[in-house]
N, C-alpha and C positions, 0 to 999 in steps of 0.2 A: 626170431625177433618180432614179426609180424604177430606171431601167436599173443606173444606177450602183451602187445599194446592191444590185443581184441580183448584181451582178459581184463586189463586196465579201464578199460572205455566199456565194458559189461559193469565192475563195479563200481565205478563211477555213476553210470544211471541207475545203479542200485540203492546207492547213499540218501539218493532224492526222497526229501521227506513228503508224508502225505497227515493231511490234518484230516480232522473229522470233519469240521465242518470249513464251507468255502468262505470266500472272499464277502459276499453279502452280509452274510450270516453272523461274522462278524461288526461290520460294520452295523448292522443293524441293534445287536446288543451292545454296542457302546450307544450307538441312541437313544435306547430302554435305559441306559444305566441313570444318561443326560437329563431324560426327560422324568426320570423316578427322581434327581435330586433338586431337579424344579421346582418341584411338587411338594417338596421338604423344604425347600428352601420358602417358598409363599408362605408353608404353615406356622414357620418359626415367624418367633415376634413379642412384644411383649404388650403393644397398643391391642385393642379392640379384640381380644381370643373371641368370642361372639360372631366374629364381621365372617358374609357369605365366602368370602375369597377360603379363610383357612377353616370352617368347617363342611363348604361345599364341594367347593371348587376346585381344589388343592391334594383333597384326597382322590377325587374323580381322576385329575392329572398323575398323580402316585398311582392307581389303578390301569390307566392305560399304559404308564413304563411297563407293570407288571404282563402287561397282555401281553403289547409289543417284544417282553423279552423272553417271554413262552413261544411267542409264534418264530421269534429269530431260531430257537433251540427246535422247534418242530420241521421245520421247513427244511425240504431237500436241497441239498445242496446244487447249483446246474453246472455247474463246474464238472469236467471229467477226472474223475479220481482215480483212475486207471495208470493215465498216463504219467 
Protein backbone atom coordinates (compact mmCIF):
# COMPACT_ATOMS: atom_id res chain seq x y z
CA UNK A 1 0.00 0.00 0.00
CA UNK A 2 2.90 2.27 1.12
CA UNK A 3 4.45 1.47 -2.44
CA UNK A 4 1.57 2.66 -4.08
CA UNK A 5 1.10 6.05 -2.57
CA UNK A 6 5.22 6.72 -3.36
CA UNK A 7 4.27 5.82 -6.95
CA UNK A 8 1.22 8.34 -6.69
CA UNK A 9 3.21 11.21 -4.95
CA UNK A 10 6.31 10.58 -7.85
CA UNK A 11 3.65 11.22 -10.57
CA UNK A 12 2.15 13.68 -9.10
CA UNK A 13 5.42 15.87 -9.01
CA UNK A 14 5.93 14.75 -12.43
CA UNK A 15 2.62 16.45 -13.79
CA UNK A 16 4.09 19.91 -12.65
CA UNK A 17 4.42 21.94 -15.68
CA UNK A 18 7.60 23.95 -16.58
CA UNK A 19 7.16 27.13 -19.05
CA UNK A 20 9.98 28.43 -20.92
CA UNK A 21 10.17 31.52 -19.75
CA UNK A 22 9.65 32.82 -15.86
CA UNK A 23 7.40 34.95 -14.16
CA UNK A 24 9.20 38.34 -15.14
CA UNK A 25 9.63 37.60 -18.56
CA UNK A 26 6.29 37.46 -18.75
CA UNK A 27 5.19 40.20 -17.06
CA UNK A 28 7.42 42.11 -18.87
CA UNK A 29 5.98 41.33 -22.49
CA UNK A 30 2.59 42.36 -21.41
CA UNK A 31 4.28 45.78 -20.83
CA UNK A 32 5.99 45.87 -24.37
CA UNK A 33 2.62 44.79 -25.55
CA UNK A 34 1.01 48.20 -23.33
CA UNK A 35 3.41 50.32 -24.07
CA UNK A 36 3.60 49.41 -28.26
CA UNK A 37 -0.38 50.22 -28.08
CA UNK A 38 0.50 53.57 -26.54
CA UNK A 39 2.24 54.43 -29.19
CA UNK A 40 -0.54 53.44 -31.75
CA UNK A 41 -2.85 54.88 -29.95
CA UNK A 42 -1.03 58.69 -29.90
CA UNK A 43 -0.49 58.15 -33.62
CA UNK A 44 -3.99 57.64 -34.46
CA UNK A 45 -6.13 60.73 -35.03
CA UNK A 46 -7.51 62.53 -37.64
CA UNK A 47 -6.50 66.69 -36.27
CA UNK A 48 -2.85 67.84 -37.04
CA UNK A 49 -1.06 64.16 -38.99
CA UNK A 50 2.01 66.78 -39.08
CA UNK A 51 2.03 67.54 -35.15
CA UNK A 52 5.62 66.17 -33.36
CA UNK A 53 3.53 63.95 -30.93
CA UNK A 54 2.48 61.35 -34.05
CA UNK A 55 5.35 61.60 -36.38
CA UNK A 56 8.11 61.88 -33.63
CA UNK A 57 7.12 60.87 -30.59
CA UNK A 58 4.91 58.16 -30.87
CA UNK A 59 6.87 55.93 -33.11
CA UNK A 60 9.99 56.35 -30.72
CA UNK A 61 7.46 55.04 -27.96
CA UNK A 62 6.15 51.95 -30.62
CA UNK A 63 9.99 51.52 -30.90
CA UNK A 64 10.76 51.07 -27.28
CA UNK A 65 7.67 48.42 -26.81
CA UNK A 66 9.58 46.83 -29.62
CA UNK A 67 13.02 46.68 -27.53
CA UNK A 68 11.36 46.10 -24.42
CA UNK A 69 9.67 42.96 -25.87
CA UNK A 70 12.96 41.61 -27.42
CA UNK A 71 14.85 41.98 -24.25
CA UNK A 72 11.62 40.34 -22.09
CA UNK A 73 12.17 37.26 -24.97
CA UNK A 74 16.08 37.34 -24.47
CA UNK A 75 16.43 37.53 -20.94
CA UNK A 76 17.22 34.49 -18.68
CA UNK A 77 14.79 33.42 -16.80
CA UNK A 78 16.08 33.66 -12.57
CA UNK A 79 13.48 31.41 -11.68
CA UNK A 80 14.70 27.66 -10.99
CA UNK A 81 13.43 25.50 -13.75
CA UNK A 82 14.52 22.41 -12.38
CA UNK A 83 12.41 22.22 -9.72
Amino acid sequence: MSSENQKQEKVSKAVKPKFIFGKQNYILMIAAVLIIAIGFIMMSGNKDIYSTMKITIAPIIVLMGFGLGIFAIMKKPTENLDA
